[in-house]
FIVO-99807 format. One record per residue (C-alpha): x negated, z, y negated. Coordinates in steps of 0.05 Angstrom, whole numbers, plus 5000, padded with zeros to 4 digits. Example, Ala and Ser with C-alpha at 12.3 -4.5 7.8 and 13.67 -1.06 7.14 Angstrom:
// residues 2
475451565090472751435021
//
This chain:
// residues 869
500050005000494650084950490149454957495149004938495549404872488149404862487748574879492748494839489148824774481948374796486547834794488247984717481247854702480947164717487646854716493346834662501146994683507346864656512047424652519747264633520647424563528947444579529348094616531748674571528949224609520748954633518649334693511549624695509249014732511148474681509149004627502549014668501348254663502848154588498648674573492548374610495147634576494547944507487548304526484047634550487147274491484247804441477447954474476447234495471147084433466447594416458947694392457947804474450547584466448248234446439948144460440147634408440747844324447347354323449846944372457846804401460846564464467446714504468947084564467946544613462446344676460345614641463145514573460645374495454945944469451745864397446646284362442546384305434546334289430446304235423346344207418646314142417345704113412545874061406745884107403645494172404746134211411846224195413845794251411046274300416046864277421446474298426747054308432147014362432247534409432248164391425248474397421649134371414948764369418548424307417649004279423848964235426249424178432249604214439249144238445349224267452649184252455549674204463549494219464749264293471849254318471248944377476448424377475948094311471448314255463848434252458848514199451248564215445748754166438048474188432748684146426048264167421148554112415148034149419547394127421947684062428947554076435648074091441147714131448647874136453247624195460047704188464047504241472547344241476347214284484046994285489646914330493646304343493845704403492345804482485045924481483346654453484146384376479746094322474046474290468846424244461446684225457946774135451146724146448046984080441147204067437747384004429747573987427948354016422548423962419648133896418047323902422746803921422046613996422845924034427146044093428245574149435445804177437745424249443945544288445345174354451245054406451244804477456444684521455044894596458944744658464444124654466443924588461243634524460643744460458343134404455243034325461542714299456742604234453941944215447341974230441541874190434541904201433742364124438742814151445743024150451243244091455243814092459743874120457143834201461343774252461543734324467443654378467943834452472244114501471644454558476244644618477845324592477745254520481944584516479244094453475144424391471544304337465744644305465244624234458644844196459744874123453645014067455545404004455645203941447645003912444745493861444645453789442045883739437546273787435246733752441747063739442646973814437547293828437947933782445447993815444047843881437548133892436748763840443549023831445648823904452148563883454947913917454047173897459046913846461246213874456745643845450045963853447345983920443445553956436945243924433044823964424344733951423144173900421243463937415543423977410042923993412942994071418442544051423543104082429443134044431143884047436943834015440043554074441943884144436543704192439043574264436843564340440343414395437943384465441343474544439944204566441244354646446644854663444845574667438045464613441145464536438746194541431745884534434145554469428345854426423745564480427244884460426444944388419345254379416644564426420844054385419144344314411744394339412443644359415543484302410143834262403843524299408042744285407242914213400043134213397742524239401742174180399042474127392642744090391343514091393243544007399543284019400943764092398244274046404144053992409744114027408644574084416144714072417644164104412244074156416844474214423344154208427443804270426543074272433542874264434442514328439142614374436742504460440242094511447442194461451542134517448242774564446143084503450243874511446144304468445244124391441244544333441644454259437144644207437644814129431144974086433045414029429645753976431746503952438246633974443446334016449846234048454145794098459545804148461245584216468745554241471445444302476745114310481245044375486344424374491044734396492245284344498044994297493045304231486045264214480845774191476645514132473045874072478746164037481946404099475546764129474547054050481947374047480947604123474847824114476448354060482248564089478948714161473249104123479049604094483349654156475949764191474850394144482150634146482450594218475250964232478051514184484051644221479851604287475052034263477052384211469552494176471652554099476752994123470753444158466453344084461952894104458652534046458851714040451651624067453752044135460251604136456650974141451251284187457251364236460450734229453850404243453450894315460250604338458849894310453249754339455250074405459749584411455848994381451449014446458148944492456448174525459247764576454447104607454546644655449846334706450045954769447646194834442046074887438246314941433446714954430647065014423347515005420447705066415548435072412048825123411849595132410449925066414049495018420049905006415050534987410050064948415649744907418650434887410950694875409950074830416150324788414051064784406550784758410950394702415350954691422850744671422650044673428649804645427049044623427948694561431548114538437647894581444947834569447147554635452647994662455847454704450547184769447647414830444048054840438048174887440448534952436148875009440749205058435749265105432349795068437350415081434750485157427250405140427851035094431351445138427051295195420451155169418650625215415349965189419949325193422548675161426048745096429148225071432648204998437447574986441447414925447947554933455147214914456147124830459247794804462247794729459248414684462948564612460349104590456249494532448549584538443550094524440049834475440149144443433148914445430149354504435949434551441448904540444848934604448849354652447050064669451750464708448751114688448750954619456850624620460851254621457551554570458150884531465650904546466151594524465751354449468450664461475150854489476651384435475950824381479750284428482950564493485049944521477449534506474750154546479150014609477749274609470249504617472150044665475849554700470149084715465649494727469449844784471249034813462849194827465449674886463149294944467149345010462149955035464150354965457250204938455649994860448049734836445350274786441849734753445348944738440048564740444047934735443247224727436346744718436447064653435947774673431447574733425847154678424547824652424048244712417448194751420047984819417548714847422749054808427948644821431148914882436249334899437349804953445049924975443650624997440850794923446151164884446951414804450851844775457951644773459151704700464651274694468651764722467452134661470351644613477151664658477952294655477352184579484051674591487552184627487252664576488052144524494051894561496952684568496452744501499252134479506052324525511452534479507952244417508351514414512051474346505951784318502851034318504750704255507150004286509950384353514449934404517950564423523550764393527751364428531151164489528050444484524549974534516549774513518249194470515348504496514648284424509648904415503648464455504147954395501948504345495348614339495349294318497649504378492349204425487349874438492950314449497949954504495550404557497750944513503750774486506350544549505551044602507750764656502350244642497250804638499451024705499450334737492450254712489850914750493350694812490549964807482450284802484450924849482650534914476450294894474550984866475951354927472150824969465451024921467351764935467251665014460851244997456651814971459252285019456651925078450551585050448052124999449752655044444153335055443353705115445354445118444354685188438454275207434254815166437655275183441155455114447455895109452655655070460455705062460754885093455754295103457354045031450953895006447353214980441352874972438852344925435951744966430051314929425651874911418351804903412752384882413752274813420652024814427452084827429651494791436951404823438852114787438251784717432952314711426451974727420552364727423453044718419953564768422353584835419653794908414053464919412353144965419852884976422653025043429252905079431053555080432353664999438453744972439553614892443354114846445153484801448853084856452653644886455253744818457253044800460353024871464553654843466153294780468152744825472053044875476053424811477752764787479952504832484152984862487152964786488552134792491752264870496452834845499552434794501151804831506152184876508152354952504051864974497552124966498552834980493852835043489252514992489953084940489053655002482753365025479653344961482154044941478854295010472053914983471954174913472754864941466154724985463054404937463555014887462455544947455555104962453755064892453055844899450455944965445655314972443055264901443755944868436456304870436857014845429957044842429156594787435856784760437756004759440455444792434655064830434054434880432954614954427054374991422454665048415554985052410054865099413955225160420154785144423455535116428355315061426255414995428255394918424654884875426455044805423954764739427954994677430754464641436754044645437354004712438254784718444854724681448354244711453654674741455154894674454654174648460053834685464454444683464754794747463255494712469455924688468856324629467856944659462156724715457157134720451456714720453056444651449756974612443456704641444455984634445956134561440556644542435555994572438855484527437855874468430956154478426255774438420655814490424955564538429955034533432055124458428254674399430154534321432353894344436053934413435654204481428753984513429353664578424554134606422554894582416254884553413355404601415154904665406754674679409753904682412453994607409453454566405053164626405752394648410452004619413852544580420752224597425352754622418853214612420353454540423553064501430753084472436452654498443252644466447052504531445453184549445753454492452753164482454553484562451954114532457154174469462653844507462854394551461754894505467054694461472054564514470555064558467055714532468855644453475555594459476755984526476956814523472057064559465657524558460657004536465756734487461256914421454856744454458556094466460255994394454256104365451155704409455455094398454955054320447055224315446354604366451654204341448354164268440954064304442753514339446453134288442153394224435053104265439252414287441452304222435052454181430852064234435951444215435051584147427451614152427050944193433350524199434650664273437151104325432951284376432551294458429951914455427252524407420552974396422553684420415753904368417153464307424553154319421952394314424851804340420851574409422050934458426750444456430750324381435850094360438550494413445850554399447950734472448551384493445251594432451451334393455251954423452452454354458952074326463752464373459253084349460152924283467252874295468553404354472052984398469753154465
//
């Protein structure tokens, strides 16, 4: 009875339905469908390329992708700065978007100091026709500094998969006039057109530039848009220069490859032309595209190219035939200035940060954690191939090794969400049995991935320990964006109940990871933190119950059906699951199978042994990471923090047992509300949670060290603690299995607070300073601060210690607002100090470390800032 619900919702993903409008009363079902119809039509388009500064394309396998490069002109060596991708060796100023949505408005600031220029992206997008609407993309930039740069600005589509796309333009070997346009079609997206539009040229620049440049107020129409004076090249820059050129399926990602080769080409045609004076003259124009378009009737992927001097500004639209209106300028202008208010009305009442007295600079601090959180959601598309690698013996421990000697590799510079993953399933029995054999990883069948990433330039892709958390902030700005995520991410479920930790997907994904790393084991777990963001719906949905005609535009009136005219308003698109609650319901029966088969997963492949060492415990509840290495236990999100060492079967790990609590408390919560049905489901988890908690106590607990510790064995196999201070220690507390008045939270808090232990000016330390592997290695989960656990850490103070009597109940409060204000007084002046958040934080000084922009988890000080836990 419950698969057919759950194929049913994978179905929604891919296909569109037609409910009967006619029916007075829509049952859940039809409800069900028109709310996915309106979803895919609204989410359809989106920035989804989120490892490069700008770039668009829609939610489909093989469909139409543009993006955006540029350079310096002013100089031979300008070319080689090309920017594209996203990439700290840049060494940018600081970017990201500052208003994201989600569904149809975006603006992104880019501050390249190097190339003199700042450039703005705002994105549009607008309803209308069968094929997710029409949108559009202002591409302005303006000098960073004093002087008057020369900046070579290129944007580029290509069509992948059936379909084309053409240069409607007359072409000309000096270039092309404004406007450009292009036409295609593709199976999904019907007939369009793509429409790229300059602004107006400059006049009186010097006025321009004292109001554009020093009092940072926008461009009055008329004076934008100088190009450099003519040029002994014989380039006329005033014109769009053009290339054109076929591009095989599944490679436009290498589109900067393309570029940097033709303009270098182009370049090296026009040095043997010309004498050095004259090369020297107009070096301007030296790396421009030849304006020739390649075999015009294969030709899929096209790039354009304006020159411009100072500041500038242009447009792209596109535009799907079968809308019945068309975006242009004035359209995207008025749109454009309403979305930005309805952006910062809507993140008020969200949020509610004047209210709490922060100031405007903390306001826009925040906006910029949620915006750019979901700026680096993306969708991609490859096609698939395959591969079989063949080892001997010690591979499996080699590979893992290899990754420890790295130390976190997570790998840069891939957007693919949609392709085939690297498999070995051969793998599982090797480690459990220690015996050399054959192992032999193969690609598997094309998955689709929509999801939001870590961090835009170091970790654009799918990470499933870093989703939930992700989802946490995501679903209370849009509810019903967060369950399309949620929802493909659980279609990942294989038919064993098994999800990759890492999506390593497409040729993309795989360019950038050395082949070594590539793998994945289907034995290796993470932490299910998705679980956490449901459990953020179900309370979201409990609360909503009783209050839908608290939404402005509501459907609902009292006694009333769910409108079907309420999927045509817009407004109403993040909160369907809410406002509807039988569609809420529907939802956590349609992902409930595939939830359970993950729980049944972990409890037979993750499973620790009890007996076997003789342990005494209340059941044989207890768990075991598998993929650990000396220095690593890299499946527990928690890399190199200390474990027993070496690693032996017979471990068991404080931090799964109590995710498999959290877990088993979930869903126990899901089963109990979908009815008689499940109620041997809802028994057998309230039997496990019970074990769980009794094990917690009698496996994990050491009085001697007055702490909860992993288990391990000594050198007579006698079971022993292995504690190390430090997150890990409070997991119990963490995910919430302590009551208020357990008596072991006295100690957990008088550890969090201690300054030589766990306590710093800036956050918890992962690890107490007096631990002997503080600060040693990579200092990764060694040390340093992390806001995901600093957010777990408030969370459940505030929820259940702050606001619960109890004897620790003060304790508790002071606790929460000394390391509330730490944690979001060091994020924000570190953002102030540099223009980014960071992966991770000094516990001695508070500064930014790793990865940056790093808007995942990190992005979480907003539901600080604005206690919604």
């Amino acid at each position: 009875m419950r698969w057919p619900i759950f194929l049913l919702t994978a179905a929604l993903l891919h296909t569109a339905h037609t409910a009967d409008p006619s029916d007075a009363a829509p049952d859940i079902a039809q409800l069900s469908v028109l709310a996915s119809q309106a979803a895919n039509a609204s989410l359809l388009w989106g920035t989804y390329r989120p490892n490069l500064y700008f770039g668009t394309r829609p939610r489909l396998p093989e469909s139409l992708m543009t993006g955006l490069m540029w350079f310096n002109a002013d100089t031979i060596e300008g070319y080689k700065n090309i920017r594209h991708a996203c990439d700290q060796g840049d060494n940018l100023a600081g970017y990201g978007y500052h208003k994201h949505d989600g569904r149809s408005f975006a603006m992104q600031r880019i501050r390249d100091e190097h190339n003199n220029v700042v450039i703005t992206t705002e994105f549009i997008k607008v309803p209308g026709g069968k094929h997710g609407g029409e949108w559009g993309v202002r591409i302005k930039g303006k000098p960073d500094s004093e002087g008057v740069p020369t900046t070579a600005v290129l944007f580029y589509v290509g069509v992948e998969g059936d379909g084309g796309i053409d240069l409607m333009n007359k072409l000309d070997k000096q270039g092309l006039l404004s406007p450009v346009k292009f036409e295609g079609d593709t199976p999904d997206l019907g007939d369009f057109s793509i429409q790229i539009v300059d602004g107006k040229k400059m006049r009186m620049y010097m006025v321009s530039y004292i109001r554009i440049v020093i009092l940072n107020l926008p461009s009055p129409s008329g004076l934008l848009n100088n190009v450099p004076e003519s040029n002994p090249l014989d380039v006329d820059l005033s014109r769009t220069h053009f290339w054109g050129t076929p591009v095989s399926d599944g490679d436009i990602w290498r589109a900067k490859d393309f570029v940097a080769e033709h303009i270098v080409n182009s370049a090296n045609a026009k040095i043997s032309q010309y004498e050095q004076e004259d090369i020297t003259a107009g070096i301007n124009a030296l790396f421009t595209l030849n304006n020739v378009v390649r075999d015009e009737d294969a030709a899929n992927f096209y790039v354009v190219q304006k020159v411009y001097r100072g500041a500038f500004q242009f447009d792209v639209f596109f535009r799907s035939d079968s809308a019945s209106t068309h975006i242009d300028a004035q359209t995207f202008t008025s749109r454009l200035d309403a979305s930005s208010a309805a952006f910062d009305a809507r993140f008020e009442r969200t949020f509610g940060l004047d209210a709490k007295g922060y100031n405007a600079e903390q306001v826009e601090f925040a906006r910029y954690l949620l915006s750019n959180l979901i700026g680096g959601i993306g969708y991609a598309a490859v096609s698939s191939r395959l591969l079989i690698l063949l080892c001997f013996g010690f591979c499996i421990s080699v590979f893992v090794y290899k990754v420890g000697l790295v130390g976190l590799y997570k790998f840069k510079h891939n957007s693919y969400f949609y392709g085939s993953s690297i498999v070995d399933h051969a793998a599982a029995e090797y480690e459990e049995s220690g015996e050399p054999q054959l192992t032999a990883p193969k690609l598997t069948s094309p998955g689709i991935l929509f999801t939001a990433t870590p961090s835009r330039p170091f970790f654009p892709r799918g990470f499933y320990w870093d989703e939930g958390f992700h989802q946490l902030l995501i679903g209370q700005w849009d509810n019903d964006l967060s369950l399309d995520i949620i929802k493909y991410w659980v279609t990942l479920i294989d038919e064993d109940g098994w999800v990759a930790r890492e999506q390593i997907l497409g040729a993309e994904a795989r360019s950038k990871v050395p082949a070594e790393f590539q793998t994945q084991y289907p034995h290796y777990a993470n932490p299910p933190t998705l679980l956490m963001a449901i459990r953020a719906f179900i309370d979201r949905l409990d609360a909503s119950s009783g209050h839908h005609h608290d939404h402005p535009n509501s459907p609902i009136s009292a006694g009333q059906q769910y409108a079907f005219a309420a999927f045509d308003d817009q407004t109403l698109l993040p909160d369907h699951h809410l406002l509807n609650p039988g569609l809420g319901m529907a939802y956590l029966e349609a992902i409930y199978p595939k939830l359970r088969l993950n729980w049944e997963w972990f409890r037979r492949t993750q499973k620790g042994e009890v007996k076997e060492w003789g342990r005494k415990a209340r059941s044989r509840e207890a768990y075991r990471w598998r993929g650990r290495t000396p220095e690593h236990t890299l499946t527990s999100g928690l890399d190199d923090y200390p474990r027993a060492n070496p690693p032996n079967i017979a471990e068991l790990h404080l931090d799964l047992i109590s995710w498999m609590g959290f877990s088993t408390r979930l869903l126990k919560s899901i089963a109990s509300r979908l009815g008689e049905a499940y109620e041997d489901d809802v028994s057998e988890y309230d039997k496990v949670e019970r074990n769980i908690l009794n094990n917690i106590e009698d496996l994990h607990w050491s009085e001697k060290n007055g702490m909860y510790c992993d288990v391990s064995i000594d050198v007579n196999d006698d079971s022993v603690h292995i504690c190390h201070k430090g997150y890990l220690t409070l997991f119990p507390f963490l995910l919430g299995h302590l009551p208020p008045d357990h008596p072991h939270l006295e100690a957990l808090f008088d550890l969090i607070r201690d300054e030589e232990e766990l306590w710093s000016a800036f956050g918890l330390r992962s690890l107490t300073k007096s631990d002997p592997f503080y600060g040693t290695g990579e200092v990764y989960w060694r040390g340093p601060v992390w806001i995901n656990v600093n957010y777990m850490a408030l969370a459940s103070l505030y929820k259940n210690y702050v606001n619960q009597p109890g004897p620790y109940q003060e304790k508790a409060k002071n606790i929460y607002k000394e390391l509330r204000e730490n944690v979001i007084g060091n994020v924000y002046k570190e953002y102030r100090r540099t223009g980014y958040v960071w992966e991770q934080y000094s516990p001695l000084t508070g500064e930014g470390q790793r990865s940056h922009p790093f808007t995942g988890w990190t992005s979480l000080i907003l539901l600080i800032m604005a206690e919604k836990y």
